[in-house]
MARGULO-777989 format. One record per residue (C-alpha): residue in one letter; x, y, z. Coordinates in nm, 3 decimals. Example, Ala and Ser with C-alpha at 12.3 -4.5 7.8 and 13.67 -1.06 7.14 Angstrom:
<recs>
(rec "A"; (1.230; -0.450; 0.780))
(rec "S"; (1.367; -0.106; 0.714))
</recs>
This chain:
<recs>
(rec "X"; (0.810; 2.393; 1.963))
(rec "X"; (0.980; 2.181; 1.691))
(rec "X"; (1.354; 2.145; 1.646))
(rec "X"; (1.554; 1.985; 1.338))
(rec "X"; (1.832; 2.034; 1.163))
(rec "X"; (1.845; 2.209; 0.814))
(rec "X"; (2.137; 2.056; 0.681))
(rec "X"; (2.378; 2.114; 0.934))
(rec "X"; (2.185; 2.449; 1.054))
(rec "X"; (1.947; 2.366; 1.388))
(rec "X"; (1.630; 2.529; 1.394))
(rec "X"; (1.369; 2.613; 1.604))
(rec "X"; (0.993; 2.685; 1.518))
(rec "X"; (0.729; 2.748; 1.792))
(rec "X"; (0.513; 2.986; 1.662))
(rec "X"; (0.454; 2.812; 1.318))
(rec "X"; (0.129; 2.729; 1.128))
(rec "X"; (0.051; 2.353; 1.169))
(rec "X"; (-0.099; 2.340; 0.809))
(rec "X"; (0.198; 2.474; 0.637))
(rec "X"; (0.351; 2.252; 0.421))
(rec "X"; (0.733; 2.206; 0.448))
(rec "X"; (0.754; 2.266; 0.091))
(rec "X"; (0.608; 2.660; 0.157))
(rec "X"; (0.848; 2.671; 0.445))
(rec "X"; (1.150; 2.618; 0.237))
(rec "X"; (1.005; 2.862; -0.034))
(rec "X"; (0.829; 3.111; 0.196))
(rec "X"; (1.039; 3.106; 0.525))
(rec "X"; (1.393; 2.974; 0.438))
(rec "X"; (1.361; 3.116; 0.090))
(rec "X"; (1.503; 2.803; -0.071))
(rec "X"; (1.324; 2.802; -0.394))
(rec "X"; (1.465; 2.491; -0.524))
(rec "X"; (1.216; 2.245; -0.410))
(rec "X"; (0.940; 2.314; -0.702))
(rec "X"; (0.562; 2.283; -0.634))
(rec "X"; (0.422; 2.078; -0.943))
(rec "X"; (0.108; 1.947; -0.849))
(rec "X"; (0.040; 1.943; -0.444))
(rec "X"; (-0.040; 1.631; -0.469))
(rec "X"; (0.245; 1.412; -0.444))
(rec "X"; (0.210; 1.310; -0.831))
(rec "X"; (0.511; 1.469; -0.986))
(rec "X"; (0.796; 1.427; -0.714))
(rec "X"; (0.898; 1.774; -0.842))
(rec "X"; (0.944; 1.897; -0.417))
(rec "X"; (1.092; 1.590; -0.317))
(rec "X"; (1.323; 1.617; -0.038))
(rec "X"; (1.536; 1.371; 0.173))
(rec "X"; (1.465; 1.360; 0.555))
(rec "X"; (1.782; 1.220; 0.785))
(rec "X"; (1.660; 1.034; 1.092))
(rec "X"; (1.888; 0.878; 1.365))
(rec "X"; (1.843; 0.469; 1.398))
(rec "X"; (2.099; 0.293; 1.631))
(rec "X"; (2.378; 0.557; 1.597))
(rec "X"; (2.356; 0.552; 1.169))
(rec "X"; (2.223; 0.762; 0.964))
(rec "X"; (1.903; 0.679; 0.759))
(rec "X"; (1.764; 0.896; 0.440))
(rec "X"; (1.434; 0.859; 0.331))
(rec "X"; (1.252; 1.047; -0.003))
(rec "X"; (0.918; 1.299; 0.115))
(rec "X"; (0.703; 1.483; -0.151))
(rec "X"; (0.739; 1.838; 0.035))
(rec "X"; (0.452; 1.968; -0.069))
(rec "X"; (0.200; 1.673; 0.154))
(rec "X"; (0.466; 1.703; 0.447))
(rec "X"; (0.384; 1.905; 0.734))
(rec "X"; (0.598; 2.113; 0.940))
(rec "X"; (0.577; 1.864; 1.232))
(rec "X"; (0.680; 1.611; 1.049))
(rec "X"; (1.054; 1.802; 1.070))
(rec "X"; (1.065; 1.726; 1.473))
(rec "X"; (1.432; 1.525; 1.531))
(rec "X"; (1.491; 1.499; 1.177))
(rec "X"; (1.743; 1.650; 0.899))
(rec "X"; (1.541; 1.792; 0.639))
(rec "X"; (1.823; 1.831; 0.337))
(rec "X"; (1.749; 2.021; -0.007))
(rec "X"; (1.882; 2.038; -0.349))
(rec "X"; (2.102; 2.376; -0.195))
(rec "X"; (2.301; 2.124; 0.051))
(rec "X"; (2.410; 1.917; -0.189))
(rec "X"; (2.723; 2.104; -0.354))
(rec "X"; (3.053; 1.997; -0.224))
(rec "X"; (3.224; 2.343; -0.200))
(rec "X"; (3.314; 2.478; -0.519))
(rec "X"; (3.231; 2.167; -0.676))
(rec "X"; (2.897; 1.975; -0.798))
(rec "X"; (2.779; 1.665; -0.579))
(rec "X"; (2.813; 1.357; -0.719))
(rec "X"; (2.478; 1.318; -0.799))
(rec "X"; (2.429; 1.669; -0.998))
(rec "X"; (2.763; 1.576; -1.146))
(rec "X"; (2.648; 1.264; -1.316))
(rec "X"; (2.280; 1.456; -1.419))
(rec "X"; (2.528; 1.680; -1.595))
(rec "X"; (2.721; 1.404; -1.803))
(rec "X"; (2.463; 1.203; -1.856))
(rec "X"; (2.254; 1.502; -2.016))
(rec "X"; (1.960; 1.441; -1.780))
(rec "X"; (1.797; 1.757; -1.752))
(rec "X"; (1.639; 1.987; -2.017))
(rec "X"; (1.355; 2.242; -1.901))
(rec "X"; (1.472; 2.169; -1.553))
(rec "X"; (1.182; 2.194; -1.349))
(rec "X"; (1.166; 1.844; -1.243))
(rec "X"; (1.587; 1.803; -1.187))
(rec "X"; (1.591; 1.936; -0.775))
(rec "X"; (1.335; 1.656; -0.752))
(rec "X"; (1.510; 1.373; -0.936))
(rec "X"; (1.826; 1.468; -0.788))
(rec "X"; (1.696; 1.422; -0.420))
(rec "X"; (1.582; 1.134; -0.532))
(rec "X"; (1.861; 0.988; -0.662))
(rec "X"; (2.082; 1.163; -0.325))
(rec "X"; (1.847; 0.921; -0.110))
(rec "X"; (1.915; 0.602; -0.357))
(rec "X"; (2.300; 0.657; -0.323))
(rec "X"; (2.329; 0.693; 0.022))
(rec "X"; (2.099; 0.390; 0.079))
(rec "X"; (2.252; 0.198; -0.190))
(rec "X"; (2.583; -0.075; -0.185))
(rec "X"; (2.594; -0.072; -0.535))
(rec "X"; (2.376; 0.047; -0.851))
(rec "X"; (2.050; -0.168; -0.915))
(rec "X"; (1.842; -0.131; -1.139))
(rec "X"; (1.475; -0.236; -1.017))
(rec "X"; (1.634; -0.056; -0.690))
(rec "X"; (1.658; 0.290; -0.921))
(rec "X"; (1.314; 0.264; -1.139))
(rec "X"; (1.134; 0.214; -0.743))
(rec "X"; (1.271; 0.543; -0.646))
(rec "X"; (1.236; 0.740; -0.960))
(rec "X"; (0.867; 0.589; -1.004))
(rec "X"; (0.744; 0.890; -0.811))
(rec "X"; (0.940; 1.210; -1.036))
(rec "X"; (0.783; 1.266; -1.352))
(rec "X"; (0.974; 1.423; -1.620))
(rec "X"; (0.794; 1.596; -1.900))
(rec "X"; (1.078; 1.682; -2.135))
(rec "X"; (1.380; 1.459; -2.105))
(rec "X"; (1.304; 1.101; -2.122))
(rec "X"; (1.424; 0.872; -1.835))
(rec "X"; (1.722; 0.664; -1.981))
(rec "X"; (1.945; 0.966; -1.933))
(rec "X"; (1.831; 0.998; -1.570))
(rec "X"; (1.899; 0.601; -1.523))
(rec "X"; (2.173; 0.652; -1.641))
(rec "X"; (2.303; 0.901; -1.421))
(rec "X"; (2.151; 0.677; -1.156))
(rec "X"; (2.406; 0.390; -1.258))
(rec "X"; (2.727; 0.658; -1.270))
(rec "X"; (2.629; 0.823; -0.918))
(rec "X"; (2.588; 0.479; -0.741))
(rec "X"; (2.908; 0.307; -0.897))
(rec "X"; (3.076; 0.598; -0.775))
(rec "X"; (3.295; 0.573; -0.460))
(rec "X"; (3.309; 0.908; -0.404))
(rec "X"; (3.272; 1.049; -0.044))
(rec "X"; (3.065; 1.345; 0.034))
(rec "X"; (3.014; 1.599; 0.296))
(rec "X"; (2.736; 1.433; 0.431))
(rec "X"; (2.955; 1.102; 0.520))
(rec "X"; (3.203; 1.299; 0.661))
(rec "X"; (2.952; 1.532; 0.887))
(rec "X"; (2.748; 1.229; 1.007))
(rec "X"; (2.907; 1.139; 1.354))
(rec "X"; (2.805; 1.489; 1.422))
(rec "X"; (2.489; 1.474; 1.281))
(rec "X"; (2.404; 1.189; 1.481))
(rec "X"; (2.518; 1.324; 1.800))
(rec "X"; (2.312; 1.655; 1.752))
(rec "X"; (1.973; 1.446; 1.627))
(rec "X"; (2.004; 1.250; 1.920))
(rec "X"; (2.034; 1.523; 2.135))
(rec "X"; (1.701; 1.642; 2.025))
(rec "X"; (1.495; 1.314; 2.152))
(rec "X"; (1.283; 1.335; 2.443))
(rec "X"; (0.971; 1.219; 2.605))
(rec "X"; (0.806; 1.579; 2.662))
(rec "X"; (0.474; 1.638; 2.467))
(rec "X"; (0.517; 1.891; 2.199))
(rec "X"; (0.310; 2.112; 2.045))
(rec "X"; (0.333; 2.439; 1.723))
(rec "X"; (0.075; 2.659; 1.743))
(rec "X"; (-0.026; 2.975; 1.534))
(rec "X"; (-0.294; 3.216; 1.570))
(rec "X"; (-0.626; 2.975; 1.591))
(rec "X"; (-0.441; 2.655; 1.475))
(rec "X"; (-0.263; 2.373; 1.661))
(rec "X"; (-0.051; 2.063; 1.688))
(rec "X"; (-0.014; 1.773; 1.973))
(rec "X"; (0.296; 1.573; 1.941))
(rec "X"; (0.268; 1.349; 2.243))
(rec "X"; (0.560; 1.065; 2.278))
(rec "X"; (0.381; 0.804; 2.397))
(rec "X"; (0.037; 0.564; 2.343))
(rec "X"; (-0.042; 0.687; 2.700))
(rec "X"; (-0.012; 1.039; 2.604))
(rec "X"; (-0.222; 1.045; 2.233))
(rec "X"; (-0.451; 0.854; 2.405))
(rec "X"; (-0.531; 1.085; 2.719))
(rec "X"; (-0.541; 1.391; 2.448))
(rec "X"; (-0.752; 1.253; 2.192))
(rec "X"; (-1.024; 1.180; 2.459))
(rec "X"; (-0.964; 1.550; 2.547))
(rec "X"; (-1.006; 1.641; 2.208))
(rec "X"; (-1.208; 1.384; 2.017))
(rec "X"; (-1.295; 1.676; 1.714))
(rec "X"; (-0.864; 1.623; 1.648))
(rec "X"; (-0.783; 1.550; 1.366))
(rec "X"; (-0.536; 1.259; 1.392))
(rec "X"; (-0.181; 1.326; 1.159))
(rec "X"; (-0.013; 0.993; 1.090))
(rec "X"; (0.184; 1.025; 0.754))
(rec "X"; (-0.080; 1.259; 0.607))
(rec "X"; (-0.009; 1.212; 0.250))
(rec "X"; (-0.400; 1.194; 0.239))
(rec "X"; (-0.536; 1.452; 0.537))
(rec "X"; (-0.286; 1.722; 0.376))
(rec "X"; (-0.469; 1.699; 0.028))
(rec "X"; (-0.754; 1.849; 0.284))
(rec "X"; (-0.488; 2.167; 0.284))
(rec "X"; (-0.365; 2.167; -0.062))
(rec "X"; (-0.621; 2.073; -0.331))
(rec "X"; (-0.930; 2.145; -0.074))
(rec "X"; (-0.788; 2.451; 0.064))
(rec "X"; (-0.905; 2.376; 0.409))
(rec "X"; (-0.777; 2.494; 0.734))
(rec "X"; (-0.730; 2.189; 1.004))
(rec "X"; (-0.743; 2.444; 1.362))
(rec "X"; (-0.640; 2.082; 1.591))
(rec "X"; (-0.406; 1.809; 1.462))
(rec "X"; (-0.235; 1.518; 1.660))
(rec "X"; (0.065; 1.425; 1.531))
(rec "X"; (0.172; 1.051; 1.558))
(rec "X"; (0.517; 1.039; 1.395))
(rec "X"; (0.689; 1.065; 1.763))
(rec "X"; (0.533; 0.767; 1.900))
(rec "X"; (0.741; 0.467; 1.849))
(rec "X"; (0.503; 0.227; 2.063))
(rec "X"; (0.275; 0.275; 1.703))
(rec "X"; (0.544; 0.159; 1.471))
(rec "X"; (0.638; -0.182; 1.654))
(rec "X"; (0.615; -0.452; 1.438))
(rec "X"; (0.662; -0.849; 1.579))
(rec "X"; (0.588; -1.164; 1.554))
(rec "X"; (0.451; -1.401; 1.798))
(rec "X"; (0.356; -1.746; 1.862))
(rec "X"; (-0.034; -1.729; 1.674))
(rec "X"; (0.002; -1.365; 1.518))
(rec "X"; (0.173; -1.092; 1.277))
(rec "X"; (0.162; -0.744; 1.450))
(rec "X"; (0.197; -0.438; 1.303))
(rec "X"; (0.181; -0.071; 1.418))
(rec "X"; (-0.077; 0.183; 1.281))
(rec "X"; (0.177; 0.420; 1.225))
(rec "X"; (0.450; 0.140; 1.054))
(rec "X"; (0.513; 0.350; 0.701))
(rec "X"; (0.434; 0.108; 0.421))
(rec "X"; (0.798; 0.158; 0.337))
(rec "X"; (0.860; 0.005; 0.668))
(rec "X"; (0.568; -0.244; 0.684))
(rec "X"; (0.698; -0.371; 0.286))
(rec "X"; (1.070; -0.459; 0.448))
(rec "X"; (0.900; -0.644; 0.732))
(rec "X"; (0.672; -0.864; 0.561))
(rec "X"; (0.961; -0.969; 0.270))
(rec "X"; (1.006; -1.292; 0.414))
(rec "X"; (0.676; -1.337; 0.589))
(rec "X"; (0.422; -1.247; 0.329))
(rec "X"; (0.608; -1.165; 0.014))
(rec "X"; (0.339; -1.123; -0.171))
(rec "X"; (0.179; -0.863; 0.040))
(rec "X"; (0.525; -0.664; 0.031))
(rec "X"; (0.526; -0.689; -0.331))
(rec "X"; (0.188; -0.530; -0.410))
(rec "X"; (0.295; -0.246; -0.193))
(rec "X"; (0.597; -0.175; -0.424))
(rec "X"; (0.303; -0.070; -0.674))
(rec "X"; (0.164; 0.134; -0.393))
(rec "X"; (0.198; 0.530; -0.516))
(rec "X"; (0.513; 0.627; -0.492))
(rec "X"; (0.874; 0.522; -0.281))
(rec "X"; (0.832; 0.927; -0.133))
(rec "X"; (0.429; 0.842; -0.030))
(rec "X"; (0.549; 0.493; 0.125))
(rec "X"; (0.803; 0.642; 0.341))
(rec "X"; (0.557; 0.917; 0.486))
(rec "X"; (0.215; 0.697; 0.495))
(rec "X"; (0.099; 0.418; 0.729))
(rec "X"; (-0.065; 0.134; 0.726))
(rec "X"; (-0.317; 0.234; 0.995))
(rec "X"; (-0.349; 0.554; 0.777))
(rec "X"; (-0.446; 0.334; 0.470))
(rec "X"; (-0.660; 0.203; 0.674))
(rec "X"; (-0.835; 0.427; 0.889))
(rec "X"; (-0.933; 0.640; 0.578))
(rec "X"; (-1.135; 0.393; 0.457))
(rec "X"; (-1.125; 0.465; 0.113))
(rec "X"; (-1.313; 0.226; -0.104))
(rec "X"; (-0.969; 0.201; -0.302))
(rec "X"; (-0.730; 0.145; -0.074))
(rec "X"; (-0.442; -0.090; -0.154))
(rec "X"; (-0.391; -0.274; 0.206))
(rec "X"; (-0.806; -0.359; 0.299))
(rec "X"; (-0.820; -0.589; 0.050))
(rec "X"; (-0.518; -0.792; 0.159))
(rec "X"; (-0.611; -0.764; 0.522))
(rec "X"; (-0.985; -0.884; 0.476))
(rec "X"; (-0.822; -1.187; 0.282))
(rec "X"; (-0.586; -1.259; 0.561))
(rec "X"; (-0.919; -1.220; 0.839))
(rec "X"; (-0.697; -0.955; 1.018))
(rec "X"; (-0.839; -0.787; 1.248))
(rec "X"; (-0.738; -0.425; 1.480))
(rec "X"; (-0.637; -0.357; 1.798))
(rec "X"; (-0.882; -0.013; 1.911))
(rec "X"; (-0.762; 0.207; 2.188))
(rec "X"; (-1.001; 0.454; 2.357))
(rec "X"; (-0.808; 0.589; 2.644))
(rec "X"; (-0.687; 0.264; 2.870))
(rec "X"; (-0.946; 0.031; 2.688))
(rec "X"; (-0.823; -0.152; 2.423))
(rec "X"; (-1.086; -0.380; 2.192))
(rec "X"; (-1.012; -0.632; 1.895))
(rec "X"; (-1.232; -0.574; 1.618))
(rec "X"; (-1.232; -0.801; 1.271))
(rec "X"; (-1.167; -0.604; 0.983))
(rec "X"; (-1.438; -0.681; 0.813))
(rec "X"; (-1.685; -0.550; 1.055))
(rec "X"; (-1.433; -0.219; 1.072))
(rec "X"; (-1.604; -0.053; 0.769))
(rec "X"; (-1.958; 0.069; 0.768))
(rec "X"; (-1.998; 0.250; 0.433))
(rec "X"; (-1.836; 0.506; 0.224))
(rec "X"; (-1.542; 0.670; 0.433))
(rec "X"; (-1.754; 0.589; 0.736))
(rec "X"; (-1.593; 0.323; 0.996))
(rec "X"; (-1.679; 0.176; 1.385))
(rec "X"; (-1.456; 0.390; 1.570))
(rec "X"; (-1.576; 0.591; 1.823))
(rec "X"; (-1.508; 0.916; 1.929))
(rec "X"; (-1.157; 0.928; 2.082))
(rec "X"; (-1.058; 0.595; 1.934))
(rec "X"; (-0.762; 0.486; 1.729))
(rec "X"; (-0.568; 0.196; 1.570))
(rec "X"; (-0.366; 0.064; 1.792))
(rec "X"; (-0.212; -0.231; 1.606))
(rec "X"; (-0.332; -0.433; 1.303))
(rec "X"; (-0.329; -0.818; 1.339))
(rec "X"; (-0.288; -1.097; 1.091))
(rec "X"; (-0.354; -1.470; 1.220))
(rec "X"; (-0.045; -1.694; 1.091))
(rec "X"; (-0.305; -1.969; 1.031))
(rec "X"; (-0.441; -1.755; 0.721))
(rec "X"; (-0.070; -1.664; 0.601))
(rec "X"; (-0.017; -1.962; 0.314))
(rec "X"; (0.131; -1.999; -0.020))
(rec "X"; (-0.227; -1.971; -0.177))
(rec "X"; (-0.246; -1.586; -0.066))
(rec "X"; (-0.219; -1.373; -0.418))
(rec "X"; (-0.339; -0.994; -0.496))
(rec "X"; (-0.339; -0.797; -0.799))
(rec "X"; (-0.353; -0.425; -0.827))
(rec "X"; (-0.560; -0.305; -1.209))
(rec "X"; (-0.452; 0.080; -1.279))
(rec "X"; (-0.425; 0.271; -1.569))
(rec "X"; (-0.068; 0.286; -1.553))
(rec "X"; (0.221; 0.037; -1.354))
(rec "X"; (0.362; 0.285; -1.102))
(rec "X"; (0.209; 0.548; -0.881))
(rec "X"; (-0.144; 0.541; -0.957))
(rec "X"; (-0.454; 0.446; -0.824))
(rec "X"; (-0.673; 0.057; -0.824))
(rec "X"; (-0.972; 0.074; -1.083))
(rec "X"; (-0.996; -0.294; -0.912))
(rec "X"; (-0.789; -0.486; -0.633))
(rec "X"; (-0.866; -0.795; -0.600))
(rec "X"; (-0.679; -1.055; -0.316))
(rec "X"; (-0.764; -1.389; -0.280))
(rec "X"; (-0.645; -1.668; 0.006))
(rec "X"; (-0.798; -2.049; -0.034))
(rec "X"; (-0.746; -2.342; 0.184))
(rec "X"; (-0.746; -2.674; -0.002))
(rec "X"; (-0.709; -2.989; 0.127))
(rec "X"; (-0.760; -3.284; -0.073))
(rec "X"; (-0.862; -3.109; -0.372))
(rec "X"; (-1.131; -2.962; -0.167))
(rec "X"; (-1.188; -2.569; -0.093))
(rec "X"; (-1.259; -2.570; 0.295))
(rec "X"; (-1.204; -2.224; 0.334))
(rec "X"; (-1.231; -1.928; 0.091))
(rec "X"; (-1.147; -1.569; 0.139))
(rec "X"; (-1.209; -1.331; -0.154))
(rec "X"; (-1.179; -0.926; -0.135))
(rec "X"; (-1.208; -0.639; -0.356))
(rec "X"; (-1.171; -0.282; -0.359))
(rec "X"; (-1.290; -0.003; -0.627))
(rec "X"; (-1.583; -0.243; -0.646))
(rec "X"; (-1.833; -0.116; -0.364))
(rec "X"; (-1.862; 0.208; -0.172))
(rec "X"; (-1.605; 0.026; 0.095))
(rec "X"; (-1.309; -0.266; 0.053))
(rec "X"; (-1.521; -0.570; 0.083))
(rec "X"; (-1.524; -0.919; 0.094))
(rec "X"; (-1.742; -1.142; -0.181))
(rec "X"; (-1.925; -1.348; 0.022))
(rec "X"; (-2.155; -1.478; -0.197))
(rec "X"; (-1.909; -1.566; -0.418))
(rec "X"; (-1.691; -1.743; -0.107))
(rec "X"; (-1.999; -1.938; -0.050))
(rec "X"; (-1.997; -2.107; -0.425))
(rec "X"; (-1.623; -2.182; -0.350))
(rec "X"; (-1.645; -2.303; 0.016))
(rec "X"; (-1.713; -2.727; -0.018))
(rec "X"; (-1.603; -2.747; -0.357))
(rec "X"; (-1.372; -2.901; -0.559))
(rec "X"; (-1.128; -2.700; -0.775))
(rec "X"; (-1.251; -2.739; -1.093))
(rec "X"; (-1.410; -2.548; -1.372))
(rec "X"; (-1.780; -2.565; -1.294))
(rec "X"; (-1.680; -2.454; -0.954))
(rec "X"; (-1.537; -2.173; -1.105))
(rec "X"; (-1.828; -2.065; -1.370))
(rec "X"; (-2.047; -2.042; -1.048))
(rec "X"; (-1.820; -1.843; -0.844))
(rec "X"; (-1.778; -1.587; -1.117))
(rec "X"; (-2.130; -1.557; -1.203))
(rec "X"; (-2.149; -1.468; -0.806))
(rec "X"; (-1.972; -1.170; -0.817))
(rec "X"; (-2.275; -1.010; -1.007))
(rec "X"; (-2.449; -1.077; -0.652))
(rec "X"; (-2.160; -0.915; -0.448))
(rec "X"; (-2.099; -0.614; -0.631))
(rec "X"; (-2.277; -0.356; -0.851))
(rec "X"; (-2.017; -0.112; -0.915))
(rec "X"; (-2.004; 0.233; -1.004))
(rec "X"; (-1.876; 0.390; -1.366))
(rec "X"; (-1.628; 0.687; -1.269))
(rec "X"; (-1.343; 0.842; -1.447))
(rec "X"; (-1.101; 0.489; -1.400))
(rec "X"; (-1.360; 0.250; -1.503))
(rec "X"; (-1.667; 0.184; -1.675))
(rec "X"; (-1.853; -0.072; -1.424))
(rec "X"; (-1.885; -0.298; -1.683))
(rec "X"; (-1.543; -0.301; -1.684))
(rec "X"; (-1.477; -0.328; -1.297))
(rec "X"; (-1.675; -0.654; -1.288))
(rec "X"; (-1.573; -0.827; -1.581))
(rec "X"; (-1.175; -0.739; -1.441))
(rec "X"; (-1.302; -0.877; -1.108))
(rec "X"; (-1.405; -1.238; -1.282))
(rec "X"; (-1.019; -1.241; -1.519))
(rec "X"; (-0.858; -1.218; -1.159))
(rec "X"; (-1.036; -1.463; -1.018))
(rec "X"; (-0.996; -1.648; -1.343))
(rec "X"; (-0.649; -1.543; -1.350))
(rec "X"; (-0.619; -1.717; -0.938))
(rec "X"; (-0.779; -2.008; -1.031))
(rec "X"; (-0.502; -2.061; -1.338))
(rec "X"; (-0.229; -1.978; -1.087))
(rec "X"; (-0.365; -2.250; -0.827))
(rec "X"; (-0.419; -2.547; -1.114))
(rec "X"; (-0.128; -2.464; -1.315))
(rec "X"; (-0.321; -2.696; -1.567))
(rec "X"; (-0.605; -2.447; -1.714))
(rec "X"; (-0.468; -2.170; -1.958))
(rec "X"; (-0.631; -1.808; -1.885))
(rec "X"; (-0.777; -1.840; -2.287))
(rec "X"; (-0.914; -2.225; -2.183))
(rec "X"; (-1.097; -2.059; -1.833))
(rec "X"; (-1.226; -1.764; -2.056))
(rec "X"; (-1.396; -1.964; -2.303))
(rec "X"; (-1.548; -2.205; -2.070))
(rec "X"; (-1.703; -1.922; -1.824))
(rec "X"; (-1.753; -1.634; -2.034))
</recs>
């Protein structure tokens, strides 16, 4: 069984359909119908919803698109709706300010912004502005136009007002808390079903069992199999309980980070240790996707355009396997085979990804090409990490994704920059190698044509950053 609190309400689900989303059990079971389904797809931020967890005694509030949650996500948790937020007889704070700012017209998308905004208050000191765009990026609004909303943003934050939800949270701790245990868990419903162990040792001794599982780390992806697909998954394993999987540290030689670290999570980590890395991921989807996915997740779907591969492959991380009690190191780049195909075996999972500290330098950059700034996805990522010494490239590391059928490295063009000297004949010969590396395919984001010719400007674009002497039109003209 599962157990959470709605709003202040506990609940208990055993007999529950592992595939249903929580945004159907609001609508279908709870009959809240003010979470809206807009796309099932996590596009609009329409069904957002805030999700309470308990961290050291305080209360933390994260943004979820409802409608790629599922139900076993809500283990432990608050799950808290546009229908909690009124302060008795009065509006919250929040719907008070989309009110005087004149933020809403049609209305459709409004339970969704105002979650959104809900989340960004609590979370927030004070009103920011890059702070407010990050968590709006992911609610789409048709009709209204967004200054309105930021500005009801600005008036909720700078407001001191205190709400039910600071007043209730001693108690909501103490009732959260007294949820946690060790036990495995499972929800089951007719022929489908979902593992929640607790523990490494546990997912590890039921995914040998049941090496067919389908593994459920954030699932903003594997849910699409539900929503847009209209699949049924009959065996998931959920990995949201195990905190083992979201350890991050650093040691001595080595960055670690858990598979199941959210990129939310993983982004906050890596601020001061690889800021551009943390950065990039601010462009990844949306706020609501970062909070629920992972960075094993990213990985372990090995989509060709995945944000994180390229940055890893440039960094020469590598993962940390675990099939039952065995545990292996594997490089990344010998991780994927071809399209959505990768080395692990049956009953084997990500453990851990690694990133040598000998790779991490200032010289690291990535760039993310999309059709538009904010939740979307790479026609071309490109990262790139070169050691110079003396004016000399000794060591060259160059990856791209939405260029092949998997995130790859450019090795023949690493091999026209490795023993070189940083200049521009060195770089006319390194871009003329990416013609060897990739042939790319034309789909609905990019001609390929385009893809390769964008893959040369960011390289172009890198070797500009590193001289600070060539201007992007000067490298152009010479190499084009």
């Amino acid at each position: 069984m599962i157990q959470f609190l709605l709003n202040q309400q506990p609940v208990t689900e055993q007999h529950i359909d592992p595939n249903l989303t929580v945004l159907n059990y609001l609508r279908h079971h709870q009959r809240r119908c003010g979470s809206k389904e807009g796309c099932a797809s996590g596009d609009c931020g329409a069904c957002t919803v805030t999700l309470g967890k308990e961290v050291n005694g305080e209360m933390r509030y994260e943004t979820v698109n409802s409608c790629l949650t599922l139900v076993s996500s809500l283990q432990g948790k608050q799950l808290i709706t546009v229908e909690d937020l009124q302060q008795g007889d009065r509006l919250h704070p929040v719907q008070q300010a989309m009110v005087d700012c004149h933020a809403s017209q049609c209305g459709f998308c409004t339970p969704g912004f105002v979650m959104s905004l809900f989340t960004l208050k609590k979370n927030s000191q004070s009103w920011d502005r890059h702070q407010t765009e990050q968590a709006l990026a992911g609610n789409l609004c048709r009709c209204t136009g967004y200054r309105p909303i930021v500005d009801a943003a600005r008036q909720a934050c700078e407001s001191a007002t205190r709400d039910s939800f600071d007043r209730q949270q001693a108690s909501v701790v103490q009732q959260l808390q007294a949820l946690k245990n060790n036990r495995l868990q499972q929800i089951d419903w007719q022929d489908h079903r979902c593992l929640m162990p607790k523990t490494v040792a546990q997912l590890a001794e039921l995914y040998q069992r049941y090496p067919d599982a389908r593994l459920l780390a954030g699932g903003t992806d594997l849910t699409l199999q539900i929503t847009q697909q209209y699949k049924s998954l009959p065996l998931l394993i959920a990995l949201e309980q195990i905190d083992e999987l979201k350890q991050c540290v650093v040691n001595q030689h080595e960055i670690v980070l858990g598979a199941a670290t959210s990129l939310t999570a993983c982004s906050h980590f890596l601020a001061d240790k690889l800021p551009v890395f943390a950065q990039v991921l601010e462009r990844f989807a949306s706020l609501q996707i970062r909070n629920q996915g992972t960075l094993g997740g990213n990985i372990a779907n090995a989509s060709p355009i995945g944000d994180t591969p390229p940055m890893l492959l440039a960094l020469d991380a590598a993962l940390i396997l675990q099939c039952g009690a065995e545990q292996r190191r594997l490089p990344l780049t010998q991780f994927f085979l071809r399209y959505r195909k990768t080395a692990l075996q049956p009953g084997e999972f990500i453990r851990a990804v690694v990133i040598p500290k000998v790779t991490v330098s200032h010289n690291f950059h990535a760039w993310k090409v999309s059709k538009r700034l904010d939740d979307d996805i790479s026609a071309v990522f490109a990262a790139f990490n070169l050691q110079i010494i003396d004016g000399v490239i000794v060591n060259a590391r160059v990856a791209f994704g939405g260029m092949a059928e998997i995130p790859k490295r450019a090795s023949a063009c690493e091999q026209q920059l490795t023993g070189q000297r940083l200049d521009l004949r060195t770089l006319e010969y390194a871009c003329r190698a990416l013609a060897e590396d990739f042939q790319p395919l034309s789909d609905f984001r990019a001609s390929a044509d385009y893809r390769l010719q964008v893959a040369k400007n960011l390289l172009r674009r890198y070797w500009h950053l590193l001289s600070g002497e060539l201007t992007i039109t000067e490298v152009a003209r010479y190499v084009s």
